[in-house]
C-alpha positions as CSV (number, residue, x, y, z in Angstrom):
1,X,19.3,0.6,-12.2
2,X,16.9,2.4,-14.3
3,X,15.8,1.0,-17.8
4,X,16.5,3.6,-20.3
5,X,13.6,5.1,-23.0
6,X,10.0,3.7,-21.0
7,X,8.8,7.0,-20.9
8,X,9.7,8.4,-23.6
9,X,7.0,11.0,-24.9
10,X,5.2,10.8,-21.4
11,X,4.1,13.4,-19.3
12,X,4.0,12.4,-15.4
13,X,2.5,14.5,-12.4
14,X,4.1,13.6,-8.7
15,X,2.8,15.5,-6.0
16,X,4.9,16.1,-2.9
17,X,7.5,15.2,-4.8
18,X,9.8,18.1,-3.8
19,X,11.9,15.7,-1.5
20,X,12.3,12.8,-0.1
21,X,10.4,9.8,-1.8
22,X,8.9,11.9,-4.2
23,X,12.0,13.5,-5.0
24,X,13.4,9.7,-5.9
25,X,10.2,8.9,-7.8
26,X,10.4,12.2,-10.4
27,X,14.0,11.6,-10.4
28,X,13.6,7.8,-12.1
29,X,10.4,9.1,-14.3
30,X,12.8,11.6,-16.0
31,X,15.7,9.6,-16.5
32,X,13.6,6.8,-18.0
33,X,12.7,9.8,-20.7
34,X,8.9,11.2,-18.7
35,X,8.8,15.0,-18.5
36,X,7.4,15.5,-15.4
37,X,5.5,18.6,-13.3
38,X,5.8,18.5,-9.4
39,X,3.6,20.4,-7.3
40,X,4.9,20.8,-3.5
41,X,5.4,23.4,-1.0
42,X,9.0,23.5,-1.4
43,X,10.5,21.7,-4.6
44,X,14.0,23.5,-3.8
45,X,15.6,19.9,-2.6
46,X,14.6,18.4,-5.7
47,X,15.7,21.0,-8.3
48,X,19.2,21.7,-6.8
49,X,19.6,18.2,-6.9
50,X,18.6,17.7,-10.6
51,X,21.9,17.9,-13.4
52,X,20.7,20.6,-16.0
53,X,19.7,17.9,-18.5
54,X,17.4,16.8,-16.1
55,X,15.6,19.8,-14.9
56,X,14.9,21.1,-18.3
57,X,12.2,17.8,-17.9
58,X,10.8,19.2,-14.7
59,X,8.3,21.4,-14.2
60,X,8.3,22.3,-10.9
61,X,5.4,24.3,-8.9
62,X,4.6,25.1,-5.5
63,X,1.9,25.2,-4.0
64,X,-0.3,23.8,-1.0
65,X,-1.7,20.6,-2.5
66,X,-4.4,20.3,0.0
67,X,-5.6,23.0,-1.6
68,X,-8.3,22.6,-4.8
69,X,-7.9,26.0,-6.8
70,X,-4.1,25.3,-6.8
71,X,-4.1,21.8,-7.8
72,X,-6.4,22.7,-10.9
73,X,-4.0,25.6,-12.0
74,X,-1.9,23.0,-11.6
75,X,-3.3,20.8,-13.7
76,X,-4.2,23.4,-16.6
77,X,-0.9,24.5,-16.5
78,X,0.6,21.1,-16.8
79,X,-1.9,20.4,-19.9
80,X,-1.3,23.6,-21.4
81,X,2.9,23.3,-21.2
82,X,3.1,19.6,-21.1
83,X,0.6,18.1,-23.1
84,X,-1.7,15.3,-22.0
85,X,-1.4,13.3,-18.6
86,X,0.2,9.5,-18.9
87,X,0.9,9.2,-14.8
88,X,0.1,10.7,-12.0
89,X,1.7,9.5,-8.7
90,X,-0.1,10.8,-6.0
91,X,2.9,10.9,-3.5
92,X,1.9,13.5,-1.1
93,X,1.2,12.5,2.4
94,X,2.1,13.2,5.5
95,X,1.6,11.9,9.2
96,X,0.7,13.7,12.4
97,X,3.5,12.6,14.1
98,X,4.8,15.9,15.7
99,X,1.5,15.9,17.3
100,X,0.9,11.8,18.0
101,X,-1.0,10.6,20.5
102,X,-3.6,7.7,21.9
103,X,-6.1,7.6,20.3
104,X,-8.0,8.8,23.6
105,X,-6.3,12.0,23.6
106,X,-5.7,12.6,19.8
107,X,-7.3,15.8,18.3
108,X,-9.5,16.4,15.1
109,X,-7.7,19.1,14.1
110,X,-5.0,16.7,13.8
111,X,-7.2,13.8,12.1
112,X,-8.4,16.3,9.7
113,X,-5.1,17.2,8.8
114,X,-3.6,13.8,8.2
115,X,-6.8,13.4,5.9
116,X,-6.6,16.0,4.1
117,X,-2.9,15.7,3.1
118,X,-3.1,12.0,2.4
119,X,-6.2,10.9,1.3
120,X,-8.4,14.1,0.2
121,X,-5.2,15.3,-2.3
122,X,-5.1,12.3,-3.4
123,X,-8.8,11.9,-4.3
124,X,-8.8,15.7,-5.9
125,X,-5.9,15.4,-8.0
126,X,-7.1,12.0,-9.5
127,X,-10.5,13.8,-10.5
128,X,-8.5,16.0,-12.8
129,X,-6.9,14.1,-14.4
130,X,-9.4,10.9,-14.8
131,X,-11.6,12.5,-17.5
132,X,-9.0,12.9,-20.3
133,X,-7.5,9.2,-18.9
134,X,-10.9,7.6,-19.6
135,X,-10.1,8.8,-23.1
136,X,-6.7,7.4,-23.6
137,X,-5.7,5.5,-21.0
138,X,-3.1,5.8,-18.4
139,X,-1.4,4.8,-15.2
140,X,-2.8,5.9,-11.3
141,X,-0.2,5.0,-8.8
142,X,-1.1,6.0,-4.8
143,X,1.3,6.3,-1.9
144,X,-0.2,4.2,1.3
145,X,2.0,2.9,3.5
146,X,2.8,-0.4,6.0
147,X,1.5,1.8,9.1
148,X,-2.1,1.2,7.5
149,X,-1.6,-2.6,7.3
150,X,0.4,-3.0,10.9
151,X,-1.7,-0.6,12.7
152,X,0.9,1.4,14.3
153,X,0.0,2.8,17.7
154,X,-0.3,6.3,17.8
155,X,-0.9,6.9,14.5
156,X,-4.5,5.9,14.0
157,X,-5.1,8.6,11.9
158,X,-2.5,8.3,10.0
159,X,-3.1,4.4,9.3
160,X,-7.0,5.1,9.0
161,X,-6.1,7.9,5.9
162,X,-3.7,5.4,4.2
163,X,-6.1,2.4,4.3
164,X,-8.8,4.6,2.7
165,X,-6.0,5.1,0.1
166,X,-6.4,1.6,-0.3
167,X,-10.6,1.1,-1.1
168,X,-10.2,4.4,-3.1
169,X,-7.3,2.7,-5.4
170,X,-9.6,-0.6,-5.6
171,X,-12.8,1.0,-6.2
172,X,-11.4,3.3,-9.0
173,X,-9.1,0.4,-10.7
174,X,-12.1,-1.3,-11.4
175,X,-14.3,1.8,-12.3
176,X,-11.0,2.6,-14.8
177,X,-9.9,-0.8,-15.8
178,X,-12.5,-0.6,-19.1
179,X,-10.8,2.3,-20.5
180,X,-7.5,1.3,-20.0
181,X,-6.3,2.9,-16.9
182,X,-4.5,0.9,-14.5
183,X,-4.7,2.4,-10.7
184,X,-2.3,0.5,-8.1
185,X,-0.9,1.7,-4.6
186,X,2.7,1.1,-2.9
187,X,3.0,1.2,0.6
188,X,6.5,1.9,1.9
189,X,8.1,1.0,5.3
190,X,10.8,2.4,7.2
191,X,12.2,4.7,4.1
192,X,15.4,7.3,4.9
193,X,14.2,11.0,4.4
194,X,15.6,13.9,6.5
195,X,12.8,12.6,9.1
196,X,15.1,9.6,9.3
197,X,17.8,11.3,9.3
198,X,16.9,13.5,12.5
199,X,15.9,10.7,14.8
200,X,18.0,9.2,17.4
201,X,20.4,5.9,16.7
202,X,18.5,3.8,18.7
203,X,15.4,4.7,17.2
204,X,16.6,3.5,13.8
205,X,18.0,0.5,15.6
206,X,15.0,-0.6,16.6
207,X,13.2,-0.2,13.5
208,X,16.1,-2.1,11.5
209,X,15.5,-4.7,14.3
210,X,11.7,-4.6,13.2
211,X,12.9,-5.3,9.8
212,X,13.0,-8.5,8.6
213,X,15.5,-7.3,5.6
214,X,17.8,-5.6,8.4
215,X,17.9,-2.2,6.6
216,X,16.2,1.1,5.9
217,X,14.8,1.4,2.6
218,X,16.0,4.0,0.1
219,X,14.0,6.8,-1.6
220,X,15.1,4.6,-4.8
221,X,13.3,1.7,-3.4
222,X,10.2,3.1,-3.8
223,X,11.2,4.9,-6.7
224,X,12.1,1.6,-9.1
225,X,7.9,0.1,-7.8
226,X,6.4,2.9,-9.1
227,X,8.2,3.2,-12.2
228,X,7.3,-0.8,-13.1
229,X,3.5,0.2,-12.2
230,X,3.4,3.3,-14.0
231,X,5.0,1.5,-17.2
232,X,3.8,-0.3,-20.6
233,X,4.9,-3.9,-18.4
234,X,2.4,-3.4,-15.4
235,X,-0.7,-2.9,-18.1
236,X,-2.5,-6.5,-16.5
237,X,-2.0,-4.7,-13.0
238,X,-4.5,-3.1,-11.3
239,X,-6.2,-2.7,-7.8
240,X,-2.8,-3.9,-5.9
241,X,-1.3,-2.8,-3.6
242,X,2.6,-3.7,-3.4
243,X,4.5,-3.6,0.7
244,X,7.7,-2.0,0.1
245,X,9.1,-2.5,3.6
246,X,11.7,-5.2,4.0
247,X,9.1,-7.7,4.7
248,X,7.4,-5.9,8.2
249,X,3.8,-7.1,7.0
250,X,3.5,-9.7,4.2
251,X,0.5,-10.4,2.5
């Protein structure tokens, strides 16, 4: 359940966070009292899921966030309507999964995708916003996820862009740390989105199987991690990264 009032007169930027997991994340940031922006290709699933108390919090933009000229309108316009930048979950990601393969028959086109989208956003956006945290603080959460810990086959590149997500939330939590930022990462498992939702029963069987919990997370799983990192109560965490995954990889 979310705790009422912890973001009160903070601003939050999620990227991606038109759907999906990013759509759960915004959701909980605004009803803990954060006004938030969203930059995504398509933020129609979020807002026509928002009550109209809600989405008078949101800002919602889209836009390709791959691309640098967009994310820093993005971020001028967030300054300029919003005020200063508390959090920024950098959400967006996304696999090559459509186009999967061995690693001996993979493409670069495709690893350069899967880079771009999940670890070069992520490393723009943070630049924008780092320069006005140095001066008053604030909270860094990045999405990773298991596949970079496990090693799933197929997805090298996948796995290879999320562990980078990993050294680059290390390296910059202790670069940060001085001037009161705190920079963590989560790293979901089997989560339901509409991907999820689209794939065969047997598929999910075998991933519940794979699952020590016996489930498929929820967007809200995810949602209620990142809310605890980007609040007041995580300020003596920083550099982590937190599984969210039913207990597929512990560490």
């Amino acid at each position: 359940m979310a705790q009422t009032g912890r973001f009160n007169d903070k601003v939050a930027i999620v990227t991606g966070g038109g759907d999906g997991i990013g759509a759960g994340i915004v959701q909980r940031l605004i009803r803990e009292g954060a006004r938030t922006a969203v930059l995504d290709l398509n933020a129609g699933p979020l807002t026509s899921q928002l009550a109209a108390g809600e989405a008078s919090r949101v800002l919602a933009v889209e836009g390709d966030c791959t691309d640098l000229g967009v994310l820093e309108d993005f971020y001028a316009r967030v300054a300029g309507e919003l005020g200063p930048v508390d959090v920024l979950v950098n959400n967006v990601g996304q696999s090559g999964r459509a186009r999967s393969a061995q690693f001996h028959e993979s493409s670069e086109e495709v690893w350069r995708f899967v880079l771009e989208i999940s670890l070069f956003s992520t490393m723009r956006m943070s630049r924008l916003v780092v320069p006005a945290m140095r001066e008053r603080g604030g909270r860094i959460v990045n999405m990773s996820s298991d596949a970079a810990f496990v090693g799933d086959a197929g997805l090298v590149d996948y796995a290879s862009a999320k562990m980078g997500l990993i050294g680059f939330t290390r390296s910059l939590a202790r670069e940060l740390a001085p001037f009161g930022v705190t920079v963590n990462a989560v790293a979901p498992g089997a989560v339901r989105t509409r991907a999820h939702d689209t794939m065969p029963g047997e598929v999910i069987d075998r991933i519940k199987a794979d699952t020590p919990a016996g489930f498929v997370g929820e967007p809200e799983d995810v949602a209620a991690a990142v809310a605890f990192l980007a609040s007041d109560e995580a300020r003596f965490i920083t550099g982590q990264s937190l599984l969210i995954d039913g207990g597929r990889w512990m560490i």
